[in-house]
C-alpha positions as CSV (number, residue, x, y, z in Angstrom):
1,X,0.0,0.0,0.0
2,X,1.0,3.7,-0.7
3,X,1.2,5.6,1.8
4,X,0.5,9.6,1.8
5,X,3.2,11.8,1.3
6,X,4.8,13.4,3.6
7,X,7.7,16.8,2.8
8,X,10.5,16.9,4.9
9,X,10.8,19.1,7.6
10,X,13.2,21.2,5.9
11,X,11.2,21.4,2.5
12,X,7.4,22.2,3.6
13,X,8.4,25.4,1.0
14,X,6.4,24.6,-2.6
15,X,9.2,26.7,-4.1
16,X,11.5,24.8,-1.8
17,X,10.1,21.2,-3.7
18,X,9.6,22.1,-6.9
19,X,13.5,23.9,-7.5
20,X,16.1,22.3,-4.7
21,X,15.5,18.4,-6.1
22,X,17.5,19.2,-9.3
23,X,20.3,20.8,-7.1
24,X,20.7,17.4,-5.2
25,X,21.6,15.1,-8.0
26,X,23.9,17.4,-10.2
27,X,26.4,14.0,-11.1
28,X,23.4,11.8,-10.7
29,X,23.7,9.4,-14.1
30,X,22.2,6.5,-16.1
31,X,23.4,4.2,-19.0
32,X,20.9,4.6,-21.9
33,X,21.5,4.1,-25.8
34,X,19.7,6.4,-28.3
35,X,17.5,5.2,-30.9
36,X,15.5,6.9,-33.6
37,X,12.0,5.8,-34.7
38,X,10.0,6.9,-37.5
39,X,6.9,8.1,-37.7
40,X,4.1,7.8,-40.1
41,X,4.0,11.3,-41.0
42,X,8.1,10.9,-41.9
43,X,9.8,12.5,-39.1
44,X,10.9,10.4,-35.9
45,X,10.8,10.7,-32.0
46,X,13.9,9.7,-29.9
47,X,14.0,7.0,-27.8
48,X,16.5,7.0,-25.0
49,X,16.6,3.1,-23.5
50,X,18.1,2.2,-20.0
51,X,21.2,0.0,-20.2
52,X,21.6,-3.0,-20.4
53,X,18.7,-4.2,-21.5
54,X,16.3,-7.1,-20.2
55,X,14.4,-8.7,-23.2
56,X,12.6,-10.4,-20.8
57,X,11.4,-8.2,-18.9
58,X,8.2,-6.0,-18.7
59,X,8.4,-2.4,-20.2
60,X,8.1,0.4,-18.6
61,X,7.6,3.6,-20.6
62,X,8.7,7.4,-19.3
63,X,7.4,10.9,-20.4
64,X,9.2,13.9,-19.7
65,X,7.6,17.4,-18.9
66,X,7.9,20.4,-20.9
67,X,11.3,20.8,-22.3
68,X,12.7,17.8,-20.5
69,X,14.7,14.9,-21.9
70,X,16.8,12.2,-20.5
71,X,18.7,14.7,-18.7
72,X,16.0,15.8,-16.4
73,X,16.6,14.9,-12.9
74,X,13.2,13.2,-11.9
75,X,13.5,11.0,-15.7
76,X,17.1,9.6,-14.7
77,X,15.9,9.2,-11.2
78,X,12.7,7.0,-12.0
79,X,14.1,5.5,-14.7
80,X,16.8,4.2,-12.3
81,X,14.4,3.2,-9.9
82,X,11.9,1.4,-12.5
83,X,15.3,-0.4,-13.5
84,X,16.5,-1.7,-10.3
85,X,12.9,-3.1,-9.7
86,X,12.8,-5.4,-12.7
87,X,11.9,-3.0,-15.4
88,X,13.2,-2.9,-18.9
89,X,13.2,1.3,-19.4
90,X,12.6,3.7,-22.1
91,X,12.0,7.3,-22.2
92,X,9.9,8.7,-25.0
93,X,11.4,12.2,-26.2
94,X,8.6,14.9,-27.4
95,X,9.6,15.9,-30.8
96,X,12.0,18.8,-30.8
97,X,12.8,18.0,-26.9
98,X,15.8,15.0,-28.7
99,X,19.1,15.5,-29.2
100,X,18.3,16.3,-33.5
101,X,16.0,18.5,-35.0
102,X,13.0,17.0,-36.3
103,X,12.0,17.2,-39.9
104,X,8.7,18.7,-39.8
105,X,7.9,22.1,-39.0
106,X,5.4,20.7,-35.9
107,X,7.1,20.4,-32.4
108,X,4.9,18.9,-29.6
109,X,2.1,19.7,-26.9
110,X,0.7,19.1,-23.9
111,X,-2.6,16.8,-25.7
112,X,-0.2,15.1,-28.0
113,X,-1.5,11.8,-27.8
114,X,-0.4,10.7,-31.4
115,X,3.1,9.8,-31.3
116,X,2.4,8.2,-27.5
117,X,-0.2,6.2,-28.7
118,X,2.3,5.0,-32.1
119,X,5.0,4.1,-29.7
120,X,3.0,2.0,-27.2
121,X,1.3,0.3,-30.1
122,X,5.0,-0.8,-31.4
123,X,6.2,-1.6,-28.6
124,X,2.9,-4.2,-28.0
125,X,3.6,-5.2,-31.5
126,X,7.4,-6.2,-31.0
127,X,7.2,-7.4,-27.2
128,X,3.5,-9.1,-27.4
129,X,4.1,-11.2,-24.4
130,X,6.1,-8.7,-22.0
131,X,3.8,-6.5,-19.6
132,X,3.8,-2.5,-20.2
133,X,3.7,0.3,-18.0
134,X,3.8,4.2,-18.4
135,X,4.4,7.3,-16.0
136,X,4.3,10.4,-17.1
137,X,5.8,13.7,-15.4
138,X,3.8,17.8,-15.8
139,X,3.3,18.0,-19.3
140,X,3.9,14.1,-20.2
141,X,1.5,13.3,-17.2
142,X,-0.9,15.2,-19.1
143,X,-0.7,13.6,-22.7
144,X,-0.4,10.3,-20.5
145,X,-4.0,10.8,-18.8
146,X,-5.3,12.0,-22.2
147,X,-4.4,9.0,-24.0
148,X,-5.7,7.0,-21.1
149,X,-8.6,8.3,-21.4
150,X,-8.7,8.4,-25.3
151,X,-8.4,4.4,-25.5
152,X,-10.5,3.9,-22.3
153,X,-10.5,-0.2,-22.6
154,X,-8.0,-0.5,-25.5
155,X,-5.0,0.8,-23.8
156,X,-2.2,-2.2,-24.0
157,X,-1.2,-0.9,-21.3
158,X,-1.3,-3.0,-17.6
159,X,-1.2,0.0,-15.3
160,X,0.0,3.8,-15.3
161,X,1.4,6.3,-12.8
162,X,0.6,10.1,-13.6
163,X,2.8,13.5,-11.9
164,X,2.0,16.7,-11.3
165,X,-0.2,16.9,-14.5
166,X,-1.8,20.0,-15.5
167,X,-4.7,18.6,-16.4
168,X,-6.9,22.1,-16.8
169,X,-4.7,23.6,-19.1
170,X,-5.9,27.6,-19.2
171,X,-5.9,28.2,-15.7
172,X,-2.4,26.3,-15.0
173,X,-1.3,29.0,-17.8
174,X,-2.3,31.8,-16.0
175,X,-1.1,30.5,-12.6
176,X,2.5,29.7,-14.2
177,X,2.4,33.4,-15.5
178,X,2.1,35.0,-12.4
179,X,4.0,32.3,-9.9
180,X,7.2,33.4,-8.2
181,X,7.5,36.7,-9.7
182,X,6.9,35.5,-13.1
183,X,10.4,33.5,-12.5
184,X,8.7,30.3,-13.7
185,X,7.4,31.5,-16.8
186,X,10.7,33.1,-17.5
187,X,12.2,29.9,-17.2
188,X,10.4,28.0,-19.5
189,X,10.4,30.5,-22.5
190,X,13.7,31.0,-22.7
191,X,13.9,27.1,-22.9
192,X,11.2,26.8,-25.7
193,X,12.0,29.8,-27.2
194,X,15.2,28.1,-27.9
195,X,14.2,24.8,-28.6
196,X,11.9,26.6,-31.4
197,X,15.2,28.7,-32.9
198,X,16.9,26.0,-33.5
199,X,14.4,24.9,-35.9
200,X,13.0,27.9,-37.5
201,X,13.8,27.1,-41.0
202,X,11.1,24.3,-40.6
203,X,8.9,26.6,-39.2
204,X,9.0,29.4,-41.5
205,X,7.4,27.3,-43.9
206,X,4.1,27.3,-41.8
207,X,4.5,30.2,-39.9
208,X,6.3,34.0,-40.8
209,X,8.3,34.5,-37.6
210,X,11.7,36.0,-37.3
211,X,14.5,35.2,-35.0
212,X,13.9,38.6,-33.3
213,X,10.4,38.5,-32.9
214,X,10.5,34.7,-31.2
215,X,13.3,36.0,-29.0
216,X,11.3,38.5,-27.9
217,X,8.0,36.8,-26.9
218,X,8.1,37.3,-23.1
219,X,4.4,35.5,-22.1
220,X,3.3,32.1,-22.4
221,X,-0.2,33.0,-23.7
222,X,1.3,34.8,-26.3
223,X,3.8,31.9,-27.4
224,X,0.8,29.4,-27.5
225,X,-0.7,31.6,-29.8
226,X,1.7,32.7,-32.2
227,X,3.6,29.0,-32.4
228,X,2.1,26.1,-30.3
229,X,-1.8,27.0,-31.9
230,X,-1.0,27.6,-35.1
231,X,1.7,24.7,-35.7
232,X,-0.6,22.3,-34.4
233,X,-3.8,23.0,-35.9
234,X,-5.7,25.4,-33.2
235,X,-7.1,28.1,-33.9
236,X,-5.4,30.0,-31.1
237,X,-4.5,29.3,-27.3
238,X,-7.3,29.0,-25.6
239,X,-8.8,26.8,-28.2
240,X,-5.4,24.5,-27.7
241,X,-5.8,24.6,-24.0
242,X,-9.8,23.4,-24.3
243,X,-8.8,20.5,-26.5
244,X,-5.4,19.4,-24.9
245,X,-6.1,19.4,-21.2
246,X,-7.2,15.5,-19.6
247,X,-9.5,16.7,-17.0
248,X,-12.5,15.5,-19.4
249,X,-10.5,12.4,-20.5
250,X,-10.2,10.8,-16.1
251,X,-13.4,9.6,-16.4
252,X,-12.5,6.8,-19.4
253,X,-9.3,6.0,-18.1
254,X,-10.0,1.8,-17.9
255,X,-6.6,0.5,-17.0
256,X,-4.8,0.9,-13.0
257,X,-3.8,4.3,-13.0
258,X,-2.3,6.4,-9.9
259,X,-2.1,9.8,-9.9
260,X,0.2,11.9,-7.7
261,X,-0.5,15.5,-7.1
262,X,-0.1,18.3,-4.1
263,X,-2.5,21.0,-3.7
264,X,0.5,23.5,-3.3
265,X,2.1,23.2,-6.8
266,X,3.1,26.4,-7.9
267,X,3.2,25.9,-11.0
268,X,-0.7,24.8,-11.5
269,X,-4.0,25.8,-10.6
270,X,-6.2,24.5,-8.1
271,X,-8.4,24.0,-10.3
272,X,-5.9,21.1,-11.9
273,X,-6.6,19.1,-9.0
274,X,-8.5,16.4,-9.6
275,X,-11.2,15.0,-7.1
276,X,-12.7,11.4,-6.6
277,X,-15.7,13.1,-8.9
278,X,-13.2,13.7,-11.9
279,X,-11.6,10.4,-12.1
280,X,-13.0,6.4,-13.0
281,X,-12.6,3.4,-10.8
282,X,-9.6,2.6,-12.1
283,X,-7.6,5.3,-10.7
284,X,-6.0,5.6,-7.3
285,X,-5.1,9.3,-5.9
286,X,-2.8,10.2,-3.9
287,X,-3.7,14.2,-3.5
288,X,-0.9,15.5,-0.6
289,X,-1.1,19.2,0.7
290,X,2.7,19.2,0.0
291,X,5.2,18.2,-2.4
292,X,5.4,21.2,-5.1
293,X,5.9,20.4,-8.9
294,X,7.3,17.0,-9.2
295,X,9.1,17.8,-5.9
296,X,7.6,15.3,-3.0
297,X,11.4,15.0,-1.0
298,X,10.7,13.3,2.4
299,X,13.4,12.4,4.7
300,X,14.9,13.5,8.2
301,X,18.0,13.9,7.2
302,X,18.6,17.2,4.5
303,X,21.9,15.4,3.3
304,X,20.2,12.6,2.9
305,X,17.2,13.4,1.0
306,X,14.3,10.3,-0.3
307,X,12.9,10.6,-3.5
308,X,9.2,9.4,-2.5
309,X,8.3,9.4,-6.1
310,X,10.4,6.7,-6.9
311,X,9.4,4.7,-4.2
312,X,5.7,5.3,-4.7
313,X,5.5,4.4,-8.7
314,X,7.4,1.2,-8.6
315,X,5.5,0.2,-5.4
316,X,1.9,0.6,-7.2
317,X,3.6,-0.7,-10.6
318,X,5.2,-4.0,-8.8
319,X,1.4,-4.5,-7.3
320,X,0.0,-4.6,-10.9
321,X,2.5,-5.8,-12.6
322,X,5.1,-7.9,-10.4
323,X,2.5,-9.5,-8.4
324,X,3.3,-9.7,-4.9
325,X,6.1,-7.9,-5.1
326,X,7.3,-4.4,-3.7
327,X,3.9,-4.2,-2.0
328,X,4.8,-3.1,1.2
329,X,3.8,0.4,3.6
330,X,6.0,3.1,2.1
């Protein structure tokens, strides 16, 4: 059984949770192999697998936030955990978030399901006997519930662990824009801003956009709509953030699904907290006053800090999946 979270005594701070845990693990590394896969549409997404890999064993699949990759501390960290419980580990890069530039002038979004759903459906297809799982972090817990939710009793999937989604898109916007003195919204423009540069000769063939005017886009609203609508076939981005966000899609998730979320996340709205009313059967919630955006650092000793998140996933996974193991009291 999961137990609830609890912050350590030296990180009850939501700003404290969501920026110190990528501080603690600056040399903190995993062995993974790159691989490209096409796509239907004839570019590719970037596969990043965990080394050395079990071909027996069951799959577990990771999805980074927005602008993360295999770098990211909380993907390196759960991938290692997922891996020392059993797991044979991938990490699925967003397009544009890999190590090349992808061929089309599209990038990625937070209700992406397409290339998720493609991936999965390969993996069932070359590994039909070996048992799959999925946890998704922020913006990949989002395109995770979505497609959930989207394939209701199709999913191939045997259970799935969701993070600090922001499953009501518009209002997690708004929240990000003002947080922290607008510190968090800084950060993550200047990181998609250039992400998006480096491939603005693909872009300029859907969109007219110079180097100085991306560059100078200084609000998320505004970047939605001038590049993440119009490159992905909304008509602006509040439209996007109606049609991308999971909230409707909790109801139809049909597979074991847990999903982790604290009420003080700085970086989402309240309103991005899902109740026992917004969710199926099938999903277990662990909703924690504490913990930030993907934070949830427990522990008494501050030089010693746990990683609840990778103790929690791979306990609810191994009692799906592993049978009875890793099922006991966190």
């Amino acid at each position: 059984m999961i137990s609830q979270f609890k912050p350590a005594w030296w990180m009850t701070n939501r700003h404290v949770q969501t920026i110190m845990p990528r501080f603690f693990r600056p040399f903190h590394h995993t062995r993974y192999e790159l691989e490209q896969l096409d796509t239907p549409d004839g570019d590719f997404i970037e596969l990043a697998w965990s080394l050395p890999h079990n071909e027996t064993a069951p799959l577990a699949v990771v999805l980074h936030g927005l602008e993360g990759n295999i770098n990211s501390f909380y993907a390196k960290g759960m991938m290692k955990a997922l891996k020392k419980q059993g797991y044979a580990v991938v990490l699925m890069h967003f397009r544009n978030c890999s190590t090349e530039v992808n061929r089309l002038p599209r990038a990625y979004h937070s209700g992406d399901t397409a290339d998720l759903a493609f991936f999965i459906n390969h993996l069932k297809q070359q590994y039909p006997d070996r048992a799959m799982v999925a946890v998704g972090f922020s913006l990949g817990g989002n395109v995770l519930a979505k497609y959930l939710g989207e394939e209701n009793t199709n999913c191939p999937l045997n259970a799935a662990a969701v993070v600090s989604a922001p499953y009501d898109l518009s209002s997690s916007s708004d929240v990000i824009r003002k947080s922290l003195g607008k510190i968090y919204q800084k950060y993550l423009l200047d990181r998609m801003k250039k992400s998006m540069q480096r491939k603005l000769p693909q872009i300029k063939q859907q969109i007219p956009i110079t180097t100085d005017q991306l560059m100078n886009i200084d609000d998320l609203l505004e970047f939605d709509n001038q590049l993440t609508a119009p490159l992905h076939g909304f008509e602006n981005a509040h439209d996007y953030y109606r049609k991308a966000s999971a909230m409707p899609y909790l109801k139809d998730i049909a597979i074991p699904t847990l999903i982790i979320h604290a009420k003080d996340d700085p970086m989402l709205s309240i309103k991005a907290v899902p109740s026992r009313q917004d969710v199926s059967e099938h999903v277990t919630l662990r909703i924690s006053d504490k913990g930030g955006h993907v934070g949830f650092i427990s522990g008494k000793n501050p030089f010693k800090p746990i990683f609840w998140l990778e103790k929690a996933v791979p306990c609810y996974f191994g009692q799906h999946v592993l049978g009875n193991a890793n099922k006991e009291q966190l």
